[in-house]
N, CA, C and O atoms as CSV, one atom per row, in Angstrom:
chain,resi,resn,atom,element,x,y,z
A,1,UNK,N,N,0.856,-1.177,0.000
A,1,UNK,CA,C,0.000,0.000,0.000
A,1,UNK,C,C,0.899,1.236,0.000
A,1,UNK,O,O,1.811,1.513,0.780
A,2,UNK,N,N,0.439,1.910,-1.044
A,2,UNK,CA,C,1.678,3.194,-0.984
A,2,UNK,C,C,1.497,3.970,-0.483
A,2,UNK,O,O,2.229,4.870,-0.895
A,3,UNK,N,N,0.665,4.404,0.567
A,3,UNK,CA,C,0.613,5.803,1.643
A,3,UNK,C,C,0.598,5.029,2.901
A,3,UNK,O,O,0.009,5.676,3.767
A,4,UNK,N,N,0.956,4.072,3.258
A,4,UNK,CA,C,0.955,3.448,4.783
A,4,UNK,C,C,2.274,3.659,5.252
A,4,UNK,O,O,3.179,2.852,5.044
A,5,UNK,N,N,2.405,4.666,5.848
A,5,UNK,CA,C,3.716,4.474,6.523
A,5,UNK,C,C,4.480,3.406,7.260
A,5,UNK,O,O,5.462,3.833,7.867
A,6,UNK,N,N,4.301,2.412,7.324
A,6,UNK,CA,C,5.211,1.271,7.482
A,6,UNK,C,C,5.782,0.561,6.375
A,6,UNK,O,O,6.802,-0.127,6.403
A,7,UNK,N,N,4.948,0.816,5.289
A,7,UNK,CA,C,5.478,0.486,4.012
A,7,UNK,C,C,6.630,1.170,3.518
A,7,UNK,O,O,7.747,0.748,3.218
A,8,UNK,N,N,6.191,2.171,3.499
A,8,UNK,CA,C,7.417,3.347,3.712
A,8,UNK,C,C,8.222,3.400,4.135
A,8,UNK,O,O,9.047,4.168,3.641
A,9,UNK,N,N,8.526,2.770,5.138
A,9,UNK,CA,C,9.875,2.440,5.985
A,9,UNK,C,C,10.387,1.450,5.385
A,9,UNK,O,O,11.465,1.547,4.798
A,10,UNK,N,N,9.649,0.275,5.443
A,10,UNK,CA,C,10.098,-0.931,4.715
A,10,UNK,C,C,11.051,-0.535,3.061
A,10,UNK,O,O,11.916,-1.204,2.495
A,11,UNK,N,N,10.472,0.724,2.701
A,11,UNK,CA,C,10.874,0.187,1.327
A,11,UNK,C,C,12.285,1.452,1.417
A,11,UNK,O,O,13.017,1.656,0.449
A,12,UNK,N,N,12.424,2.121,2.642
A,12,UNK,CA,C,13.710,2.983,2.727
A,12,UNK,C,C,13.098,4.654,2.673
A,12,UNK,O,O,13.795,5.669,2.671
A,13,UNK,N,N,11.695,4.583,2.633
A,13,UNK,CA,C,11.843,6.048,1.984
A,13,UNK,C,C,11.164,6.984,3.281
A,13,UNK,O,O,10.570,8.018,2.977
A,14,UNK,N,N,11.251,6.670,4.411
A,14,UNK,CA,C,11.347,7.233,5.447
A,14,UNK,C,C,12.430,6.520,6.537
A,14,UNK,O,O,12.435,5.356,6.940
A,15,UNK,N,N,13.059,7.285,6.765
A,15,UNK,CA,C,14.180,6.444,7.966
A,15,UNK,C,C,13.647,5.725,9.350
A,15,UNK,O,O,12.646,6.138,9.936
A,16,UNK,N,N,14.515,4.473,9.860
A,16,UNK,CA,C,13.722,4.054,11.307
A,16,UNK,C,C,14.822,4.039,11.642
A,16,UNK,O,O,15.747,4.424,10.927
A,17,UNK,N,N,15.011,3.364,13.384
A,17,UNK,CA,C,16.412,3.078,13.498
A,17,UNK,C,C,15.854,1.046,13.564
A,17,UNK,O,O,15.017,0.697,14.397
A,18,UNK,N,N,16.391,0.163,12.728
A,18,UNK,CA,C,16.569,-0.827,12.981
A,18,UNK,C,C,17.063,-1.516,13.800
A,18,UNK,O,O,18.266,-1.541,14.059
A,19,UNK,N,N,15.922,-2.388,14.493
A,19,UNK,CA,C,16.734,-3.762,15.519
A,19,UNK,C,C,17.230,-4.925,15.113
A,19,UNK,O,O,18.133,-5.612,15.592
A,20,UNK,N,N,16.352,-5.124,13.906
A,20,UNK,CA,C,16.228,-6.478,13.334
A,20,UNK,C,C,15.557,-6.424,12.231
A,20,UNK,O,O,14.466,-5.853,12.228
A,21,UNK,N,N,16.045,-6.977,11.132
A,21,UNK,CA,C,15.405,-7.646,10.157
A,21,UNK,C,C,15.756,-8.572,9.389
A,21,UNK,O,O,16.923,-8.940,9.259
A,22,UNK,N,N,14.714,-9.084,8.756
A,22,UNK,CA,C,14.841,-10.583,8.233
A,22,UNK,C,C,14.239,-10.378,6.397
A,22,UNK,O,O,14.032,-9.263,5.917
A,23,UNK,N,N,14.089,-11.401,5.784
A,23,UNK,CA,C,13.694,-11.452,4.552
A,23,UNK,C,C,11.976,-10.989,4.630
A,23,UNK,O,O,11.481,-10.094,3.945
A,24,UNK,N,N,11.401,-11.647,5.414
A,24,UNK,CA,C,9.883,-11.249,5.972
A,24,UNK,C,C,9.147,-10.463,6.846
A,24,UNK,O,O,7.936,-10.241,6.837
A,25,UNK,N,N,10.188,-9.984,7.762
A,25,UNK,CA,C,10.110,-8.765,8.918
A,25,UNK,C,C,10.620,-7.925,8.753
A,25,UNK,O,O,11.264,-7.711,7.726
A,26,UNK,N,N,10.475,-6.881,10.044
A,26,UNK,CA,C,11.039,-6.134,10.110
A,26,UNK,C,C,11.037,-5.221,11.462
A,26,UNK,O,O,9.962,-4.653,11.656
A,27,UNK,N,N,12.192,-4.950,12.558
A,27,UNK,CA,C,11.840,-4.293,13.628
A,27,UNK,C,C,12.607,-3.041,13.823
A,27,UNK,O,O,13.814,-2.985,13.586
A,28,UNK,N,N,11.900,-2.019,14.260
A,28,UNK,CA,C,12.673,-1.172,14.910
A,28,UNK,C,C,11.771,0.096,16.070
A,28,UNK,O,O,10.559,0.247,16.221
A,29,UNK,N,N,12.607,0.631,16.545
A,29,UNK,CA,C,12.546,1.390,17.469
A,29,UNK,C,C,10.972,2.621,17.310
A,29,UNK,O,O,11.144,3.569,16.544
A,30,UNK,N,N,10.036,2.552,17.794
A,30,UNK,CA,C,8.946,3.094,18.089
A,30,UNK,C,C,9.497,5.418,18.353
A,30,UNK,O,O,10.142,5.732,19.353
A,31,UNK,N,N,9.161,6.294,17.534
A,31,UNK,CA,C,9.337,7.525,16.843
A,31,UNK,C,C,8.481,8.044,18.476
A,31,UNK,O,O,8.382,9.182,18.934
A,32,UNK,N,N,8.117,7.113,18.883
A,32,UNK,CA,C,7.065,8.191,20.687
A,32,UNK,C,C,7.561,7.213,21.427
A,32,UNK,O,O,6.532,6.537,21.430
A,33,UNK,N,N,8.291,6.602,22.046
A,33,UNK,CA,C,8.255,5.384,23.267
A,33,UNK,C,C,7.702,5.910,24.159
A,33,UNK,O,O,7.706,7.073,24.563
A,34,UNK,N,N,7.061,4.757,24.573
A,34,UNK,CA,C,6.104,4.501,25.950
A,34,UNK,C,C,6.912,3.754,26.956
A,34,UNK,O,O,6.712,3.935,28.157
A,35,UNK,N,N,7.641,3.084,26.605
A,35,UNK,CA,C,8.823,2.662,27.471
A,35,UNK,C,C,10.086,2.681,26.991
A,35,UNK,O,O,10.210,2.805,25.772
A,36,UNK,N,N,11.404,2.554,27.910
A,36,UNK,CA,C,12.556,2.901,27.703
A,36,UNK,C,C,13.025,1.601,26.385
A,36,UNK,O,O,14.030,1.692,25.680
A,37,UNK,N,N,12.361,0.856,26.348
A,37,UNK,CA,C,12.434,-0.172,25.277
A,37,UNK,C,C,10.723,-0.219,24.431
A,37,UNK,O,O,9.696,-0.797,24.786
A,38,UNK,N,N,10.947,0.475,23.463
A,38,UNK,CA,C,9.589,0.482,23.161
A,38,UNK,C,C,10.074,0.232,21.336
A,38,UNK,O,O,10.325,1.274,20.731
A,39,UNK,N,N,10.197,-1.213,20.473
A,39,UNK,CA,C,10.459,-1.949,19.082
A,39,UNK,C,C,8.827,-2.292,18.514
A,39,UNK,O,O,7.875,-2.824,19.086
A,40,UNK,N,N,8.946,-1.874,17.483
A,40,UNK,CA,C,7.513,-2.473,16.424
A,40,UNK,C,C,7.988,-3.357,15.579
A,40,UNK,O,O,8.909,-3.228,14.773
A,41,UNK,N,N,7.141,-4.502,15.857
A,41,UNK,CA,C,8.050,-5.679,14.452
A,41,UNK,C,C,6.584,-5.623,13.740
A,41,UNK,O,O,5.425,-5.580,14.155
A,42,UNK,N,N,7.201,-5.643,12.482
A,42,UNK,CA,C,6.005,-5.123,11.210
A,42,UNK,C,C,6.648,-6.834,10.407
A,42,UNK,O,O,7.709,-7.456,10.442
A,43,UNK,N,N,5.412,-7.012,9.810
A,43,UNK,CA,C,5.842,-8.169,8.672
A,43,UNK,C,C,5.965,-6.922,7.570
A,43,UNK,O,O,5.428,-5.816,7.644
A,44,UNK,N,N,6.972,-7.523,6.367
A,44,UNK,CA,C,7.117,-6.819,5.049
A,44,UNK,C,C,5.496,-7.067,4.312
A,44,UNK,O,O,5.282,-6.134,3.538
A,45,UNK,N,N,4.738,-7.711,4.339
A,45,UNK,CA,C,4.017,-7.704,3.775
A,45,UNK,C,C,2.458,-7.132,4.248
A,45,UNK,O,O,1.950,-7.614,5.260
A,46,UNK,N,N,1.791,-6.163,3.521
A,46,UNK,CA,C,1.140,-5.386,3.656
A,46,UNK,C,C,-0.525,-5.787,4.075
A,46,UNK,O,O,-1.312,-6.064,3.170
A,47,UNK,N,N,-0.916,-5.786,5.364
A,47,UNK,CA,C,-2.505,-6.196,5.722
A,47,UNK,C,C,-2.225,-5.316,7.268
A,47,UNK,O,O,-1.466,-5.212,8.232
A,48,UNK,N,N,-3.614,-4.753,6.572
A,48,UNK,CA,C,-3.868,-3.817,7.491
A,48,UNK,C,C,-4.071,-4.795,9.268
A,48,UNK,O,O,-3.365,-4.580,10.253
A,49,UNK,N,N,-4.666,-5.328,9.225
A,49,UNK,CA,C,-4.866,-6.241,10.735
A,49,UNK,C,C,-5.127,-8.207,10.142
A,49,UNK,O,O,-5.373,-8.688,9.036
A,50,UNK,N,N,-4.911,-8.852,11.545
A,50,UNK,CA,C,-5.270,-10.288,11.079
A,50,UNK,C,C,-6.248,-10.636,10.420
A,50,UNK,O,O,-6.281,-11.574,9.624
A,51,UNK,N,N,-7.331,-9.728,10.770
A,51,UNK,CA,C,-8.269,-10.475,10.076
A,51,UNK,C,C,-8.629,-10.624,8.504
A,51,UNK,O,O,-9.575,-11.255,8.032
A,52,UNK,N,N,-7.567,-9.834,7.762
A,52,UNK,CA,C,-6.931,-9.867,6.241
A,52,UNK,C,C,-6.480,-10.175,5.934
A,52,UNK,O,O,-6.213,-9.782,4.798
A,53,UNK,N,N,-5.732,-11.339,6.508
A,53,UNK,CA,C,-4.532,-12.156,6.506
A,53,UNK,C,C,-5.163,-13.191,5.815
A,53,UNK,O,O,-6.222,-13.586,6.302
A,54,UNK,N,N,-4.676,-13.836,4.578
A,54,UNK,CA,C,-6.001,-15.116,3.957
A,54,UNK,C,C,-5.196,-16.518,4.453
A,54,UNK,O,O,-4.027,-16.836,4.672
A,55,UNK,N,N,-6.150,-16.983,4.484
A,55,UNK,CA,C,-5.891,-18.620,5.647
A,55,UNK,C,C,-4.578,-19.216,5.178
A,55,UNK,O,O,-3.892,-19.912,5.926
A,56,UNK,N,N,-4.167,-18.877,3.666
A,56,UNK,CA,C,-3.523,-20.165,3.633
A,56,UNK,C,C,-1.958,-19.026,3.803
A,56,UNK,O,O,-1.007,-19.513,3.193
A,57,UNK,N,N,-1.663,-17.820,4.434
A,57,UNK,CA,C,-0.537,-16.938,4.523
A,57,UNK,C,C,-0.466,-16.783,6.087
A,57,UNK,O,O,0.365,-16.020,6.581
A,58,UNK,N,N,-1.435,-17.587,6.952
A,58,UNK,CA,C,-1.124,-17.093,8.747
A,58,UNK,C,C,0.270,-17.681,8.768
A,58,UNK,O,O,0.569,-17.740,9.961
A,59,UNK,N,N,1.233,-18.128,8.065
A,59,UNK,CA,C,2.643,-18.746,8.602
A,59,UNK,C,C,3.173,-17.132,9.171
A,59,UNK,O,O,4.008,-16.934,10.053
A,60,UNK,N,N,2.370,-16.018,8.333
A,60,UNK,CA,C,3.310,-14.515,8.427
A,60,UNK,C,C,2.934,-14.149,10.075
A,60,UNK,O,O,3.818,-13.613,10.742
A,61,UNK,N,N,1.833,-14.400,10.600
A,61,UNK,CA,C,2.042,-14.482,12.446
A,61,UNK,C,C,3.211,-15.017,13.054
A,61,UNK,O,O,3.978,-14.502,13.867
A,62,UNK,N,N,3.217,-16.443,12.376
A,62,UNK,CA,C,4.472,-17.359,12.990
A,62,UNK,C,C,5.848,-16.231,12.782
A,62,UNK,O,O,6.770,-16.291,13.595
A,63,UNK,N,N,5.878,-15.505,11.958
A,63,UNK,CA,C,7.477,-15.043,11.220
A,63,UNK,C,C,7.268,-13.916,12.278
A,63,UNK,O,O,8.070,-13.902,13.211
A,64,UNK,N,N,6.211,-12.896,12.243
A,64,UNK,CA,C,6.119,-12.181,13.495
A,64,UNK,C,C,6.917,-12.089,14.500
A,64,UNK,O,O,7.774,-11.324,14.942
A,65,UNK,N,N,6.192,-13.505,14.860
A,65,UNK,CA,C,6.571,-13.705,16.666
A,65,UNK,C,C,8.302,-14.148,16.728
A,65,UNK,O,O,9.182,-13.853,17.537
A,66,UNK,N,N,8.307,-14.848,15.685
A,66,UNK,CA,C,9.704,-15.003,15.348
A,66,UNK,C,C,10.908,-14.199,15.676
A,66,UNK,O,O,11.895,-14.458,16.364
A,67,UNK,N,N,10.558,-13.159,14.999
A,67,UNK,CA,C,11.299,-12.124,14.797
A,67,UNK,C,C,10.975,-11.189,16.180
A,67,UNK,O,O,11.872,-10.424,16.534
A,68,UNK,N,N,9.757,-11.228,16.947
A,68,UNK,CA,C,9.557,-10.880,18.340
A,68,UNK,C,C,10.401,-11.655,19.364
A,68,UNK,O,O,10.535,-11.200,20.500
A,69,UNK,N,N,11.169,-13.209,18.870
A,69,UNK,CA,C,12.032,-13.550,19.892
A,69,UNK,C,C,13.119,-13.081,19.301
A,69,UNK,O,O,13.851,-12.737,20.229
A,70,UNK,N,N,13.633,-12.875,18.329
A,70,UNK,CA,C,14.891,-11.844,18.350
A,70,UNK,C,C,15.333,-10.347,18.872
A,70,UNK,O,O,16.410,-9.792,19.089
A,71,UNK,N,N,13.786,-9.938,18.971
A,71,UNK,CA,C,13.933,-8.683,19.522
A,71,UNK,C,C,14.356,-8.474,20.907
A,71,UNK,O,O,15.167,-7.635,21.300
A,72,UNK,N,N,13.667,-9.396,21.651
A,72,UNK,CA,C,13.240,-9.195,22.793
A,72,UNK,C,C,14.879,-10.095,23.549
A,72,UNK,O,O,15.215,-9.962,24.726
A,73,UNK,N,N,15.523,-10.813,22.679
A,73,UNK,CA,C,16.909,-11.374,23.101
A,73,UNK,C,C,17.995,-9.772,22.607
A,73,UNK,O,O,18.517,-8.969,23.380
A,74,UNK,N,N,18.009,-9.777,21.853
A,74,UNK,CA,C,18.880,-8.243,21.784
A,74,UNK,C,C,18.780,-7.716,22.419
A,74,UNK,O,O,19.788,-7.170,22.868
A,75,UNK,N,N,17.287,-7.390,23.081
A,75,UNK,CA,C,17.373,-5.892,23.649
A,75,UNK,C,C,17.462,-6.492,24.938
A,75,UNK,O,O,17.456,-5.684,25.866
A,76,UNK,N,N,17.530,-7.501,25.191
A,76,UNK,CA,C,17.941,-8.373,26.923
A,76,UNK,C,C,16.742,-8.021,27.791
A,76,UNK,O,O,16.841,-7.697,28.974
A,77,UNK,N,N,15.254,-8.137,26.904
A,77,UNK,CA,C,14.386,-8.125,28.155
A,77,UNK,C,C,13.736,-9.520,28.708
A,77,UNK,O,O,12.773,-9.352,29.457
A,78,UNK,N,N,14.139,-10.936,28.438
A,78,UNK,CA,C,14.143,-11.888,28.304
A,78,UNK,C,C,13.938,-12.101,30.523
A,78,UNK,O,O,13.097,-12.724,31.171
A,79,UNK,N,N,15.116,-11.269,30.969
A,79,UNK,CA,C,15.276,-11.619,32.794
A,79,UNK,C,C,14.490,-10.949,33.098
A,79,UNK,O,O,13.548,-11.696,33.359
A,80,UNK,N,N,14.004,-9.328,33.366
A,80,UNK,CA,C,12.795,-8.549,33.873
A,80,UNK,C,C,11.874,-8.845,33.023
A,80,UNK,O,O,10.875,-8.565,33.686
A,81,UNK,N,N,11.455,-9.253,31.915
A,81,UNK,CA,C,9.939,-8.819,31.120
A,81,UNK,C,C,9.947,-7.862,30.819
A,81,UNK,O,O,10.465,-6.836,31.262
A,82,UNK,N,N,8.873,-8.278,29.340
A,82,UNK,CA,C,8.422,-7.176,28.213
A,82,UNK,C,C,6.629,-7.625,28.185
A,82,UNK,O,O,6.008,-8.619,28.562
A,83,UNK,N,N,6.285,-6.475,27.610
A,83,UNK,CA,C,4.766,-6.646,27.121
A,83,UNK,C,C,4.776,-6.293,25.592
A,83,UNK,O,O,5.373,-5.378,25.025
A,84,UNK,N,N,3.993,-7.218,25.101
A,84,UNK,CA,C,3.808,-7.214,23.632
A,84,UNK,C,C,2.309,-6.820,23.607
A,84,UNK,O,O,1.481,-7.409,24.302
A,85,UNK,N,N,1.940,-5.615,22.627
A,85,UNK,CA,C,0.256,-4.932,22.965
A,85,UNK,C,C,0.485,-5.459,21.129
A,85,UNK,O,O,1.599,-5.606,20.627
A,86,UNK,N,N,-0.758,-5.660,20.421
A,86,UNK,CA,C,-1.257,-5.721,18.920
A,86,UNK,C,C,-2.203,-4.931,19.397
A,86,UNK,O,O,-2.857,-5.107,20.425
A,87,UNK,N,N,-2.265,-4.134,18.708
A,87,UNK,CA,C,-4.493,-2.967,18.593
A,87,UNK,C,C,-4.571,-3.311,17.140
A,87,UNK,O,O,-3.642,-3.523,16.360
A,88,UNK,N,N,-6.322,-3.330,16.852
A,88,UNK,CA,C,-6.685,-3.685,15.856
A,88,UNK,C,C,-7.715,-2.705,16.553
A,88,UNK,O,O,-8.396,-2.910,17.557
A,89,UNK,N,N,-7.625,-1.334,15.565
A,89,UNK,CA,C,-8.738,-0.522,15.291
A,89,UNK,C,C,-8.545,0.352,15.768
A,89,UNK,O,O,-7.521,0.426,16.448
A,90,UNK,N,N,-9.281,1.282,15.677
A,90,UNK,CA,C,-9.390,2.848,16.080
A,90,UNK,C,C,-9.608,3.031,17.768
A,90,UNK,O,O,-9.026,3.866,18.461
A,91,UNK,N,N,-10.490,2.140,18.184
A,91,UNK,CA,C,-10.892,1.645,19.623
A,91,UNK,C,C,-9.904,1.520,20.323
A,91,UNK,O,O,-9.811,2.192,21.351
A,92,UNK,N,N,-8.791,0.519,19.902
A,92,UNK,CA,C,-7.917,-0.095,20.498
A,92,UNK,C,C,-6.841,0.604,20.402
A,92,UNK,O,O,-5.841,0.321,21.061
A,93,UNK,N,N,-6.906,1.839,19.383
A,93,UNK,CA,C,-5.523,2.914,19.922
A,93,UNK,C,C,-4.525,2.232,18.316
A,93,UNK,O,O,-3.360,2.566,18.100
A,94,UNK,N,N,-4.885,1.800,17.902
A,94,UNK,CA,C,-4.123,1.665,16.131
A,94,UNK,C,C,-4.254,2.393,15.100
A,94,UNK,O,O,-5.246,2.484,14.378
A,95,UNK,N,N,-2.979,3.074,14.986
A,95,UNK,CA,C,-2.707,4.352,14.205
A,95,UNK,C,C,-2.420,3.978,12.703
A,95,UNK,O,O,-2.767,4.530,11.658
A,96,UNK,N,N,-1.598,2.748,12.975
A,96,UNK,CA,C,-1.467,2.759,11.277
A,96,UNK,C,C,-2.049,1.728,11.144
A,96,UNK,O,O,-1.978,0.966,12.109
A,97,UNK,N,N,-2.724,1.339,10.127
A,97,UNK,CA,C,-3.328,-0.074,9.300
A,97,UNK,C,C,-2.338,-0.870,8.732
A,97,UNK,O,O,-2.247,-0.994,7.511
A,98,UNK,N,N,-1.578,-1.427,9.530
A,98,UNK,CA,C,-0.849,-2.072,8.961
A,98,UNK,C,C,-0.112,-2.651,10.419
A,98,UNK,O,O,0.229,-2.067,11.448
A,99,UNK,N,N,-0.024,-4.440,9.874
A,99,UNK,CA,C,-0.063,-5.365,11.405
A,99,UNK,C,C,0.972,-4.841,12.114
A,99,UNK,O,O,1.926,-4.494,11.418
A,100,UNK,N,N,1.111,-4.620,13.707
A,100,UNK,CA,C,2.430,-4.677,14.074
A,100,UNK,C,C,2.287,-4.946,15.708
A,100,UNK,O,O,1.257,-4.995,16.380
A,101,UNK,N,N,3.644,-5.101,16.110
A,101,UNK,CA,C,3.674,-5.689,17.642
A,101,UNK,C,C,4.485,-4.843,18.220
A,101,UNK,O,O,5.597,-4.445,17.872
A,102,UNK,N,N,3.662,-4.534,19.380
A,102,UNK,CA,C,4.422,-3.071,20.296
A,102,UNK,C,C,5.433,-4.237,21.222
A,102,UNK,O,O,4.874,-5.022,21.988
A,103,UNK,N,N,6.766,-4.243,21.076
A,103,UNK,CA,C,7.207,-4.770,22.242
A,103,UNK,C,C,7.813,-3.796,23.096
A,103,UNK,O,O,8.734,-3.117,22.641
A,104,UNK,N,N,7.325,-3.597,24.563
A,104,UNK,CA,C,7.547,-2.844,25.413
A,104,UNK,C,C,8.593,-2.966,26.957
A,104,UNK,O,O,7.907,-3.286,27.928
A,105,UNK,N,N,9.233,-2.877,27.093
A,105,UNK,CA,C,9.832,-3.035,28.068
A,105,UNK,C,C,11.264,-1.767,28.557
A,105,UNK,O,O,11.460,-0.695,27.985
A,106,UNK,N,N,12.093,-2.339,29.766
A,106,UNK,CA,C,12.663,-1.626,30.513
A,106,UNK,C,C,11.871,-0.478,31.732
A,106,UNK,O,O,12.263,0.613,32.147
A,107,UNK,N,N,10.636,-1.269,32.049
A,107,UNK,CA,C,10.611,-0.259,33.381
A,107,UNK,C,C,9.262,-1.376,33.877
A,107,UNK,O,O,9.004,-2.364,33.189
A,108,UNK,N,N,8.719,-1.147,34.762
A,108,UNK,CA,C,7.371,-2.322,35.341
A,108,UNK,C,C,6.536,-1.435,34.258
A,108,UNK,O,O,6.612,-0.317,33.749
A,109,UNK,N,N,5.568,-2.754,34.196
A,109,UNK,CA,C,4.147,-2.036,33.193
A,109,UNK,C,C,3.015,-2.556,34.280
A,109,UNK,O,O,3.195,-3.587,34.927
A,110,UNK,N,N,1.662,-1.623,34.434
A,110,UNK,CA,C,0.799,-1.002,35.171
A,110,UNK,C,C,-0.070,-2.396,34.320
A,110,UNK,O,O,0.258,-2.804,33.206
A,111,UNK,N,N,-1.537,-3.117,35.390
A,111,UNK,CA,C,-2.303,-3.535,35.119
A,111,UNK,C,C,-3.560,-3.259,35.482
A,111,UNK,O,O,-3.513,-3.119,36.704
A,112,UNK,N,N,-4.751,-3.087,35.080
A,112,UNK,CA,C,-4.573,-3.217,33.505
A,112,UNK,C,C,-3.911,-2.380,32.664
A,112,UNK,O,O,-3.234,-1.449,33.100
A,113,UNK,N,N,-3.983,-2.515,31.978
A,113,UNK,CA,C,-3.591,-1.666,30.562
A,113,UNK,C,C,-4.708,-0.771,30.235
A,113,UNK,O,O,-5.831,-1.016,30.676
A,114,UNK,N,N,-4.426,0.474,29.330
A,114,UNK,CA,C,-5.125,1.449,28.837
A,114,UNK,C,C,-6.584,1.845,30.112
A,114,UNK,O,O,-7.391,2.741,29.867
């Protein structure tokens, strides 16, 4: 999608700072952190939320989370804990249409949430 800004990143034409990426992902560092460790892992491929995802492509969740255990080993939040938030929708506080995983960590996180 050519006005989604994650696409945009993906394809170079806005800068991120990178944690990680792979042939199918992609992570880096969150432009507002909410915490002192605050990474978005985006798949390269473009759907706005899961539920656009067509049955026979959910392996791209699996590559996700994948790439969510690389993150979360780099950035060494593996001994204290991280929180991983997905929003799907306007409700839920999701800005861009396009899938991604807040991984959050370096300080305690408050329950509930929002």
């Amino acid at each position: 999608m050519s006005d989604c800004l994650f696409c945009k990143i993906i394809k170079g034409e806005i800068p991120s700072e990178k944690v990680y990426e792979d042939e199918n992902t992609l992570a880096f560092r969150d432009i507002k952190p909410q915490a002192p460790t605050h990474v978005l892992v985006i798949p390269r491929d473009h759907y706005a939320s899961v539920h656009e995802v067509p049955s026979e492509r959910m392996e791209l969740i699996s590559e996700v989370f994948a790439a969510v255990k690389q993150v979360v080993a780099r950035e060494k939040l593996t001994v204290e804990g991280y929180r991983l938030v997905i929003n799907f929708g306007s409700n839920a506080g999701q800005l861009v249409d396009h899938i991604h995983v807040h991984v959050l960590g370096g300080r305690a996180m408050q329950w509930p949430p929002g």
